[in-house]
N, CA and C atoms as an extended XYZ file, in Angstrom:
468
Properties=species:S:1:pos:R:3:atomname:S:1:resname:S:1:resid:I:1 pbc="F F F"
N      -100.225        7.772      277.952 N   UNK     1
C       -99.003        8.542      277.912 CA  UNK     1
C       -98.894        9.240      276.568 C   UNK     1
N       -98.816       10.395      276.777 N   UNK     2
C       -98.736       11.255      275.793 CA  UNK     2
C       -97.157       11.912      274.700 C   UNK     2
N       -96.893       11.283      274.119 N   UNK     3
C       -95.528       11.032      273.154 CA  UNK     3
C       -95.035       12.312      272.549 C   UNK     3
N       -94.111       13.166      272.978 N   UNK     4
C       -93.338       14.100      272.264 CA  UNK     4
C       -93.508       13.996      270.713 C   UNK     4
N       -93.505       15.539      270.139 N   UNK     5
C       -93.477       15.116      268.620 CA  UNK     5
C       -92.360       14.647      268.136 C   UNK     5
N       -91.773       14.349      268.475 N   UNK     6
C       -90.126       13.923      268.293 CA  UNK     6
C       -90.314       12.730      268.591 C   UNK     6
N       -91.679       11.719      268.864 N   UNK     7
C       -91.733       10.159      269.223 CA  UNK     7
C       -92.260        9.744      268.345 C   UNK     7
N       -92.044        8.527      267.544 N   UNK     8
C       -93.197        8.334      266.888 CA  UNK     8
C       -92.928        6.103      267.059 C   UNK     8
N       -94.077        5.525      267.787 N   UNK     9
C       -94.496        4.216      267.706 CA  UNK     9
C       -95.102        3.618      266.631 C   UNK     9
N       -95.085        2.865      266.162 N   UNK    10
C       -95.654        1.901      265.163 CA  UNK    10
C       -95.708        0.298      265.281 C   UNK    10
N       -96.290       -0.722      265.606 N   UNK    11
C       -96.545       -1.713      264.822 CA  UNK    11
C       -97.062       -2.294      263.636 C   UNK    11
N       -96.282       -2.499      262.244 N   UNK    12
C       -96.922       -2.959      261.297 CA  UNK    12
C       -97.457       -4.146      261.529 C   UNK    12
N       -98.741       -4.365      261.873 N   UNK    13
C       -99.116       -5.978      261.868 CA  UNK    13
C       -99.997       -6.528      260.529 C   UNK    13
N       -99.861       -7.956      260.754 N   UNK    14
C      -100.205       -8.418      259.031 CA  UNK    14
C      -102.119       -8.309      259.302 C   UNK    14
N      -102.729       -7.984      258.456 N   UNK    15
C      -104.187       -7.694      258.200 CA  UNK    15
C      -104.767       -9.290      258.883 C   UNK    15
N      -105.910       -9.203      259.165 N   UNK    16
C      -106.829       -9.820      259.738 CA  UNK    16
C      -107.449      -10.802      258.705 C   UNK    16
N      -107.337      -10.707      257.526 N   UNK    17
C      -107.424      -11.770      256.601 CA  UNK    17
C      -106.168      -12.783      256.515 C   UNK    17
N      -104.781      -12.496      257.135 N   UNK    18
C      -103.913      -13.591      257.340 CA  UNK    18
C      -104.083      -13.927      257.964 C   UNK    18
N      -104.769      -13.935      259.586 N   UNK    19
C      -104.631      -14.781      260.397 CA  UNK    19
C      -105.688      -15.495      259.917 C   UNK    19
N      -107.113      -15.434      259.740 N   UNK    20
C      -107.637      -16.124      258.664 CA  UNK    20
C      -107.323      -17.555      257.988 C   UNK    20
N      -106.220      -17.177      256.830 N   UNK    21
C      -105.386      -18.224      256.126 CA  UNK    21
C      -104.725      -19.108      257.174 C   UNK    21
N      -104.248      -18.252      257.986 N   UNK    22
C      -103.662      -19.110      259.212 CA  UNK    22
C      -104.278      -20.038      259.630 C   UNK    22
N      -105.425      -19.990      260.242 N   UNK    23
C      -106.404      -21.029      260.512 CA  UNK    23
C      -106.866      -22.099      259.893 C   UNK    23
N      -107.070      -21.284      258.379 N   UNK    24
C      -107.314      -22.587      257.328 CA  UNK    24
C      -106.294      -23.603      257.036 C   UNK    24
N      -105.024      -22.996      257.013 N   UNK    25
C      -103.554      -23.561      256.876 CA  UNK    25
C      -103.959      -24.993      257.952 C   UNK    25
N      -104.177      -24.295      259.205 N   UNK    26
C      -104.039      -26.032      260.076 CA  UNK    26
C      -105.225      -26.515      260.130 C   UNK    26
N      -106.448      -26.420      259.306 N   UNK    27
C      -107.743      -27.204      258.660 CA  UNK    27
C      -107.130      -27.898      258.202 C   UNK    27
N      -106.628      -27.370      257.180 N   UNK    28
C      -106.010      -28.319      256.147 CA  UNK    28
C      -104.646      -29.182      256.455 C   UNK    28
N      -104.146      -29.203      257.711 N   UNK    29
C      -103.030      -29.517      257.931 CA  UNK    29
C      -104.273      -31.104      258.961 C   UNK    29
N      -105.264      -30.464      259.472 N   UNK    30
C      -105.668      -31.612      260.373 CA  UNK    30
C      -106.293      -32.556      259.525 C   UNK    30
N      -107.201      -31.586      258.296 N   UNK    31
C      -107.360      -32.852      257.290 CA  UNK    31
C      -106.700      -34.097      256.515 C   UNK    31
N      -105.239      -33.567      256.585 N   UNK    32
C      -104.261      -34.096      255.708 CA  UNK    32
C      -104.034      -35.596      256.539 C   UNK    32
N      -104.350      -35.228      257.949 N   UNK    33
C      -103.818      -36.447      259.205 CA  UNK    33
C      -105.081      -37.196      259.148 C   UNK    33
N      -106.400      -36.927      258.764 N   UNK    34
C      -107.388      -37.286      259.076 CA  UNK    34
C      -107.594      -38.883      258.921 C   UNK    34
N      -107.113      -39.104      258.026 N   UNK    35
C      -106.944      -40.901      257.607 CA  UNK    35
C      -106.520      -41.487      258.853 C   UNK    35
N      -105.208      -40.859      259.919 N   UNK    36
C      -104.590      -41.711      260.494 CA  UNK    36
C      -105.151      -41.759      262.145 C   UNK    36
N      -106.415      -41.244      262.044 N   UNK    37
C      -107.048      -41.094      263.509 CA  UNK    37
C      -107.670      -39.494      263.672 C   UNK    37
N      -108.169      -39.601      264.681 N   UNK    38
C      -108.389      -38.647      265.777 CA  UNK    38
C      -107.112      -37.747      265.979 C   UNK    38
N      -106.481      -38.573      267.150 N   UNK    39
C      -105.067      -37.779      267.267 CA  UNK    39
C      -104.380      -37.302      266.267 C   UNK    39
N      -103.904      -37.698      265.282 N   UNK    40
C      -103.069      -37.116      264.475 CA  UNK    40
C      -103.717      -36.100      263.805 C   UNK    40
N      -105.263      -36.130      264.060 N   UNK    41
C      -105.731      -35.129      263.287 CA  UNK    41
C      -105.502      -33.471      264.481 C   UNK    41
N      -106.048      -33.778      265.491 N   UNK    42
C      -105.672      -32.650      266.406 CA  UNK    42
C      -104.091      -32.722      266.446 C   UNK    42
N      -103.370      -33.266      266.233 N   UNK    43
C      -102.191      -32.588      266.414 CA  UNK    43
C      -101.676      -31.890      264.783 C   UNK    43
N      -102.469      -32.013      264.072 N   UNK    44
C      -102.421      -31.217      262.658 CA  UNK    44
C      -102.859      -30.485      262.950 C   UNK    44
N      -104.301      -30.376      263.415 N   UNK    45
C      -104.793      -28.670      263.227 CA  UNK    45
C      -104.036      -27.788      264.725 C   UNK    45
N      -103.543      -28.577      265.711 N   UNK    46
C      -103.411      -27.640      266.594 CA  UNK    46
C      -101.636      -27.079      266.319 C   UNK    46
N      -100.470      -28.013      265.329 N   UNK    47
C       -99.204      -27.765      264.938 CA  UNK    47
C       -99.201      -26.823      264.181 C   UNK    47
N      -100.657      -26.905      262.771 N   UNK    48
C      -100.417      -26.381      261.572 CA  UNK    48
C      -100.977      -25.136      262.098 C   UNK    48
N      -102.084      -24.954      262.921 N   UNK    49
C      -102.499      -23.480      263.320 CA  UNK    49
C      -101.505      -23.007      263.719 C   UNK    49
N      -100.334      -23.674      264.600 N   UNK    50
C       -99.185      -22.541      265.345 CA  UNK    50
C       -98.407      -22.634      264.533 C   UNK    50
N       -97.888      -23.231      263.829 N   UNK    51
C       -97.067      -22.430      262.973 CA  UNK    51
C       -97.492      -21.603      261.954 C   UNK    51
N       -98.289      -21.446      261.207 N   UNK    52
C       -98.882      -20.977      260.378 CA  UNK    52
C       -99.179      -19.435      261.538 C   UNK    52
N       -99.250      -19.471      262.493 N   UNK    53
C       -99.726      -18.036      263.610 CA  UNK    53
C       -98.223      -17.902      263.556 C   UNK    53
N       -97.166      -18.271      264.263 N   UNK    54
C       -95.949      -17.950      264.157 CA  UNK    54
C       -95.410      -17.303      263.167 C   UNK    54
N       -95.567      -17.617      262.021 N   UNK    55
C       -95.204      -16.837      260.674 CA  UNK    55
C       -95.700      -15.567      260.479 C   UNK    55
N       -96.965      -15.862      260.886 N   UNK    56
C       -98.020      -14.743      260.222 CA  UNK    56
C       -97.234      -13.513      261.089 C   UNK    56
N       -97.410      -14.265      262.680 N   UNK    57
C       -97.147      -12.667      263.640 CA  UNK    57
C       -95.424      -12.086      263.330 C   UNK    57
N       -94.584      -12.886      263.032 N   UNK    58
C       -93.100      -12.908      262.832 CA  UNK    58
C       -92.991      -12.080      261.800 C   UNK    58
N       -93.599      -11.779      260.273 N   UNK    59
C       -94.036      -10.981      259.401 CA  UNK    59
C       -94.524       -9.849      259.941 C   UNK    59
N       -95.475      -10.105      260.475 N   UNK    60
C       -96.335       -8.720      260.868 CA  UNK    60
C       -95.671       -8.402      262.341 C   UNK    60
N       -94.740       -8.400      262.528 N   UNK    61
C       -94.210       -7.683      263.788 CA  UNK    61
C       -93.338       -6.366      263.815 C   UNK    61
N       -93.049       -6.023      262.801 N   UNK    62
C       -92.187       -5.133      262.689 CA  UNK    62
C       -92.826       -3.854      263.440 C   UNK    62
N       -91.335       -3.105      263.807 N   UNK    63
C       -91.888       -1.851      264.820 CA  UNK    63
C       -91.418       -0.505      264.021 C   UNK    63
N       -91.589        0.577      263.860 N   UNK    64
C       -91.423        1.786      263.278 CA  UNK    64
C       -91.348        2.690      264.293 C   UNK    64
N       -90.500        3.379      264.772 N   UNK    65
C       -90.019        4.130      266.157 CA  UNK    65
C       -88.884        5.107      265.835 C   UNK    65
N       -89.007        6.555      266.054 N   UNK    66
C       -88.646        7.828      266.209 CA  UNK    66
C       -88.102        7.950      267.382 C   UNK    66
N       -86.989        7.878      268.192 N   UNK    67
C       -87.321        7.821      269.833 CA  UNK    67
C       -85.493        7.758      270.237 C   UNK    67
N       -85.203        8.829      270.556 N   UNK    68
C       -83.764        9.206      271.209 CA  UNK    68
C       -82.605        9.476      270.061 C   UNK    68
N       -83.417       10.183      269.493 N   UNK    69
C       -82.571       10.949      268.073 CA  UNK    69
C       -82.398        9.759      266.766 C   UNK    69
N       -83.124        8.780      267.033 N   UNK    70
C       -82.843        7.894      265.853 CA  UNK    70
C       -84.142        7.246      265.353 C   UNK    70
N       -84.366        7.280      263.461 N   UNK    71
C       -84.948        5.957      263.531 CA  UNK    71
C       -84.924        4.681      263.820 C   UNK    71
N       -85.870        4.206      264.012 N   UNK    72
C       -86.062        2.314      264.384 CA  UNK    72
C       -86.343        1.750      263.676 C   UNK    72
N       -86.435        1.056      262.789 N   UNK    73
C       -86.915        0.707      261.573 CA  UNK    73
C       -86.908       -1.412      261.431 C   UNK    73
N       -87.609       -2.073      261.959 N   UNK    74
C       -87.077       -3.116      262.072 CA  UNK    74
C       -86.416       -2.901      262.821 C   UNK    74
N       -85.374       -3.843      262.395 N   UNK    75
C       -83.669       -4.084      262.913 CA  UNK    75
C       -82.686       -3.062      262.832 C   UNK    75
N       -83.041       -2.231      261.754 N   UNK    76
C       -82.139       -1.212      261.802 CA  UNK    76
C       -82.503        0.233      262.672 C   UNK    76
N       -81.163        0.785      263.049 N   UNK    77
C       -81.214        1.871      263.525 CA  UNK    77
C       -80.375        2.751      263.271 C   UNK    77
N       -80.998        3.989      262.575 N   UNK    78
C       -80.440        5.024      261.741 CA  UNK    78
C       -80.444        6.370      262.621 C   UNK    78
N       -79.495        7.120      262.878 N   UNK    79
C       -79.471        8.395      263.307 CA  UNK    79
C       -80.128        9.594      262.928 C   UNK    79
N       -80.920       10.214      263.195 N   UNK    80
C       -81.696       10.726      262.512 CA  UNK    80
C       -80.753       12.298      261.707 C   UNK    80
N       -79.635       12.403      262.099 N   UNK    81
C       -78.906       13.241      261.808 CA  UNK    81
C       -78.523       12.747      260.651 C   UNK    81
N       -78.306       11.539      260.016 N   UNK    82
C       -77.769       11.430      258.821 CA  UNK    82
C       -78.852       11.149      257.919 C   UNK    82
N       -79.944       11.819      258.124 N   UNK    83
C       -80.817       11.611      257.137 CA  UNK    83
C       -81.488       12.835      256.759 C   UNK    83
N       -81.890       12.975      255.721 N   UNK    84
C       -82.492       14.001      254.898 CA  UNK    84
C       -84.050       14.904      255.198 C   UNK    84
N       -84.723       14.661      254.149 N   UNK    85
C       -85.894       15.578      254.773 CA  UNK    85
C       -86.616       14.782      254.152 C   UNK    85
N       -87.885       13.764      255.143 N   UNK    86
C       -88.772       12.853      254.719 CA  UNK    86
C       -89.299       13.058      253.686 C   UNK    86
N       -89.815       12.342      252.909 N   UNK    87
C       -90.933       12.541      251.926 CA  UNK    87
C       -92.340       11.675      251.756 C   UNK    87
N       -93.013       11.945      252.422 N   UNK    88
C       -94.743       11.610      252.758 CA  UNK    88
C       -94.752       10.768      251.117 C   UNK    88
N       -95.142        9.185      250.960 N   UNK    89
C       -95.303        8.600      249.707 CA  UNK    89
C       -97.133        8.142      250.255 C   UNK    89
N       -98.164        8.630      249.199 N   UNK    90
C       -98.945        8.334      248.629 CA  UNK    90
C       -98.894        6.798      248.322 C   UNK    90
N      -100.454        5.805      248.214 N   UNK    91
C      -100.503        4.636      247.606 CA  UNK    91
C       -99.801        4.881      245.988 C   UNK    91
N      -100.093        5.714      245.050 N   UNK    92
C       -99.376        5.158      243.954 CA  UNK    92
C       -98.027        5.505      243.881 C   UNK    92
N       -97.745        6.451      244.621 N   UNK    93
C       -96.186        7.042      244.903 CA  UNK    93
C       -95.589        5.922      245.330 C   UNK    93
N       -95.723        5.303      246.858 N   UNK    94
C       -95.265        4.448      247.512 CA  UNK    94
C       -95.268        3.001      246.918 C   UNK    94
N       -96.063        2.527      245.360 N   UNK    95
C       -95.844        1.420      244.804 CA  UNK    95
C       -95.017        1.642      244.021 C   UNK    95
N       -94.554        2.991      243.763 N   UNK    96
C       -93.437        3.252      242.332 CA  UNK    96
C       -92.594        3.060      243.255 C   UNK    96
N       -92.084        3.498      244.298 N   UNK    97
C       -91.257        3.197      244.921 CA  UNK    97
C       -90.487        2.175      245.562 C   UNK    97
N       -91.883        0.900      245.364 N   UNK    98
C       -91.432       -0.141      245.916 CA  UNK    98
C       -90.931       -1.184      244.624 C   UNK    98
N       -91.568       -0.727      243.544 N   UNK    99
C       -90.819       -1.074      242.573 CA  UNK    99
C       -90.201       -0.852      241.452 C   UNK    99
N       -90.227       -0.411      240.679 N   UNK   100
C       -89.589        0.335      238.962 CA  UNK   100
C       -88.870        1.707      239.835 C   UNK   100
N       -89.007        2.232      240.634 N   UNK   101
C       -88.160        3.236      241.267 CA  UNK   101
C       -87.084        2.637      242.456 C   UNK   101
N       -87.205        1.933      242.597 N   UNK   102
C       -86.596        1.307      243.517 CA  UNK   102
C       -85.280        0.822      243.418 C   UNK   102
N       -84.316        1.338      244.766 N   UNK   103
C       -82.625        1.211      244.145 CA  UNK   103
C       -82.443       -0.233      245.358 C   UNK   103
N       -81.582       -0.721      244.876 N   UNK   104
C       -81.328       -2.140      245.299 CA  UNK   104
C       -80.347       -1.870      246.379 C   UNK   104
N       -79.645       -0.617      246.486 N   UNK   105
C       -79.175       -0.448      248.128 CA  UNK   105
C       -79.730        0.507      248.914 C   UNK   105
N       -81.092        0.694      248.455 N   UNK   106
C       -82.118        1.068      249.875 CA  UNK   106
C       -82.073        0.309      250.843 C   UNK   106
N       -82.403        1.242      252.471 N   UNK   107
C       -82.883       -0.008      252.958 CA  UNK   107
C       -84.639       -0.112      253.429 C   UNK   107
N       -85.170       -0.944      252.798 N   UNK   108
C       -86.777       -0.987      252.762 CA  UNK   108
C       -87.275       -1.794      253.876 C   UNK   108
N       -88.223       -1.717      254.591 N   UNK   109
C       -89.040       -1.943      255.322 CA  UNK   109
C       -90.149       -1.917      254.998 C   UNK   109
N       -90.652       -2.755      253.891 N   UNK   110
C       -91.884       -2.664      253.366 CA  UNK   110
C       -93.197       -3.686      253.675 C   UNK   110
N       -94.529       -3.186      253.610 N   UNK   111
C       -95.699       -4.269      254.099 CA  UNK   111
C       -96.425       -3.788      252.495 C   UNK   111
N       -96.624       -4.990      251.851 N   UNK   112
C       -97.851       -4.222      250.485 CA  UNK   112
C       -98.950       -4.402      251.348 C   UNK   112
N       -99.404       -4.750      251.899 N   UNK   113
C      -100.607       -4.366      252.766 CA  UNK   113
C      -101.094       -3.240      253.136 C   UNK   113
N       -99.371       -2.292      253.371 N   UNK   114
C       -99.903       -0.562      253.657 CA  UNK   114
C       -99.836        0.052      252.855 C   UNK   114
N      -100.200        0.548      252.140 N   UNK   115
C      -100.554        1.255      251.168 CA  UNK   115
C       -99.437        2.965      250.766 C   UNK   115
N       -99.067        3.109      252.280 N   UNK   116
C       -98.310        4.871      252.157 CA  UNK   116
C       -97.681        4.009      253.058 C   UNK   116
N       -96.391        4.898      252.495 N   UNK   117
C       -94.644        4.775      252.997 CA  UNK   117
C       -94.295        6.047      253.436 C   UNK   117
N       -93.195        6.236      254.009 N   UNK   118
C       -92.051        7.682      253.949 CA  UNK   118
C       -90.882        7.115      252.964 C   UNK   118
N       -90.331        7.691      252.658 N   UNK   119
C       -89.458        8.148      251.608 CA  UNK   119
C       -88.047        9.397      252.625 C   UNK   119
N       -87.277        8.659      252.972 N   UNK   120
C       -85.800        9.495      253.809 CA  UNK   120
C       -84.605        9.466      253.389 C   UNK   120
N       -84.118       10.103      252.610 N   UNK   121
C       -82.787        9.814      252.016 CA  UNK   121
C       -81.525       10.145      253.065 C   UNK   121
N       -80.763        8.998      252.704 N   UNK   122
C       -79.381        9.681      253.506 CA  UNK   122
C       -78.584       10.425      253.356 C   UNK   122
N       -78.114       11.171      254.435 N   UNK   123
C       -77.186       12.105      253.983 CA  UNK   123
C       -75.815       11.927      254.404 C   UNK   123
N       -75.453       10.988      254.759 N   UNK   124
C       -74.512       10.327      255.494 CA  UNK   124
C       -73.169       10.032      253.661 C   UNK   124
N       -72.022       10.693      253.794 N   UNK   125
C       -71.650       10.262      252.854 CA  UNK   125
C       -70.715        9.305      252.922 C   UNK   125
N       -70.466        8.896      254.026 N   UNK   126
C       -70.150        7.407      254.271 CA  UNK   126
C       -70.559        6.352      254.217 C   UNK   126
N       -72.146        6.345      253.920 N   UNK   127
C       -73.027        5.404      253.791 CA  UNK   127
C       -73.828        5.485      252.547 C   UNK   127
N       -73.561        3.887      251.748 N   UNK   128
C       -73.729        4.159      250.804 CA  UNK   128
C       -75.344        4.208      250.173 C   UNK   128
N       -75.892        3.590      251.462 N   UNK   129
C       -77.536        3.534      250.933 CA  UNK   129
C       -78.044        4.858      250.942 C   UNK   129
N       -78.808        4.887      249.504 N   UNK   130
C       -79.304        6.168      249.099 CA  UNK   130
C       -80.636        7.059      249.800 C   UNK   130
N       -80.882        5.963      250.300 N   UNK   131
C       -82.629        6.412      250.984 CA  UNK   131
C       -82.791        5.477      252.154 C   UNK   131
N       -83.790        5.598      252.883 N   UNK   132
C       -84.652        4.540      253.906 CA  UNK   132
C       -86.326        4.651      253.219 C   UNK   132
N       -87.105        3.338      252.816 N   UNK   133
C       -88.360        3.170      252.235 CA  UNK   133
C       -88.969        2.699      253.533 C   UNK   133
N       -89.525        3.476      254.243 N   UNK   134
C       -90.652        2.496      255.442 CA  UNK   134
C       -92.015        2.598      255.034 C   UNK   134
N       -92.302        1.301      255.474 N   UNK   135
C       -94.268        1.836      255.088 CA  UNK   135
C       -94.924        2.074      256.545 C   UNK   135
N       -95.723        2.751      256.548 N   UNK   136
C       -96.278        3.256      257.705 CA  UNK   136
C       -97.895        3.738      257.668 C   UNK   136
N       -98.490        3.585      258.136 N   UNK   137
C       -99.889        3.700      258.472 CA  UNK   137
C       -99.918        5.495      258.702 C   UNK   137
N       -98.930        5.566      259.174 N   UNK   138
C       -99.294        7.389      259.639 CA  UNK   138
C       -98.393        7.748      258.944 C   UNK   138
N       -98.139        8.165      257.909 N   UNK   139
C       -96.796        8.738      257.405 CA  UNK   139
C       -96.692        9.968      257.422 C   UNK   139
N       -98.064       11.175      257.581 N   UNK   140
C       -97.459       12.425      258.036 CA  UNK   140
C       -96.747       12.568      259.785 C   UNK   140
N       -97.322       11.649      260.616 N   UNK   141
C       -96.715       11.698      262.033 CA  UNK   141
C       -95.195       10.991      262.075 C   UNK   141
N       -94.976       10.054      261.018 N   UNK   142
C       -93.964        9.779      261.306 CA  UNK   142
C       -92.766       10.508      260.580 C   UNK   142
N       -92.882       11.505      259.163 N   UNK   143
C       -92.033       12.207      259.330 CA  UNK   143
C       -92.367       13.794      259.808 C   UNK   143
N       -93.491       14.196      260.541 N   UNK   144
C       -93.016       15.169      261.470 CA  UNK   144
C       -92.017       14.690      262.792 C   UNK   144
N       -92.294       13.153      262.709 N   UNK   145
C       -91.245       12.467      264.180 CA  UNK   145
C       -90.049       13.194      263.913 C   UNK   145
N       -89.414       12.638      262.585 N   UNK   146
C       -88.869       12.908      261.875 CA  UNK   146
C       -87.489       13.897      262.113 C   UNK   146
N       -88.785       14.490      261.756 N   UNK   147
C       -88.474       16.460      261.371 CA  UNK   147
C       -87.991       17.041      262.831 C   UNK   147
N       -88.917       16.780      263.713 N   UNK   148
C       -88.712       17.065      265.095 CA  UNK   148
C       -87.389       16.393      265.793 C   UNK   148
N       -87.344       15.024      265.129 N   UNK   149
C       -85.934       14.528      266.466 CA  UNK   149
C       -84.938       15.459      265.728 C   UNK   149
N       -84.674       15.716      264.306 N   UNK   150
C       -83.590       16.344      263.817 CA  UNK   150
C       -83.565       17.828      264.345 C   UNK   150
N       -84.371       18.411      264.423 N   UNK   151
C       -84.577       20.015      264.639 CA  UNK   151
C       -83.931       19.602      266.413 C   UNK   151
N       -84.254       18.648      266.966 N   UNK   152
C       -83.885       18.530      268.588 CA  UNK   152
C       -82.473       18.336      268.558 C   UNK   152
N       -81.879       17.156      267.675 N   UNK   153
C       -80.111       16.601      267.582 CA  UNK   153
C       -79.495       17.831      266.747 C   UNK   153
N       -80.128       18.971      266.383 N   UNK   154
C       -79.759       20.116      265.523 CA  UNK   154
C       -79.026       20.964      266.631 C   UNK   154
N       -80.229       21.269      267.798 N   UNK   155
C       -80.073       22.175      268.728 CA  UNK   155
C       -79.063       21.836      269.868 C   UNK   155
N       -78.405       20.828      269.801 N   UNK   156
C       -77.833       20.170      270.920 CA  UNK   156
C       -76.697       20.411      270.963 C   UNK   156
């Protein structure tokens, strides 16, 4: 299915070296039981692997979505009308941003894992957060999403 430019999908998921740790997490969780048997040892590695997977995917689940005039952002959902004109952040752009530039009533959606963010300020003057920080894997598609749902909630 082929997505309007005015759509834009995302899953941030956590890199393939956490699930990794994950695994080792309930090694080390079955080792820890290992003194007290067999059993207690499989129920270490098979508890400590799921939770340790639970976390990992619960982190890395977040969704990034353009889709019926609004961003998706996580949990939040922002109108795309009260927001500004994206700004495509670069790896060293997008680390200034995530920190020494960074205002404490943004609202961020950040993975340091991804390297490039968008950058959306609000224009909402009822609302006091100054920007939206998402990180995103595609950050020119997601603010042409962007650009497009507004040019669409423009024309309406």
């Amino acid at each position: 299915m082929q997505l309007s430019p005015a759509h834009h999908d995302e899953r941030l998921t956590a890199p393939r070296s956490w699930w990794g740790i994950a695994a080792l997490i309930g090694l080390a969780c079955a080792l820890m039981l290992l003194p007290l048997g067999t059993l207690p040892l499989l129920a270490g590695l098979v508890g400590g692997s799921a939770l340790a997977g639970i976390l990992v995917s619960a982190y890395g689940s977040a969704r990034v979505r353009v889709v019926n005039g609004a961003l998706a952002a996580g949990d939040a959902r922002i109108p795309v009308a009260a927001l500004g004109e994206p700004e495509v952040l670069e790896p060293e752009e997008a680390r200034a941003w995530r920190t020494h530039k960074a205002d404490v009533r943004a609202f961020m959606l950040m993975r340091s894992y991804i390297p490039t963010a968008v950058r959306v300020p609000v224009t909402d003057p009822g609302d006091p957060t100054p920007y939206v920080y998402v990180s995103t894997r595609e950050p020119q598609a997601l603010a042409a999403a962007i650009r497009a749902a507004k040019a669409g909630s423009a024309g309406r």
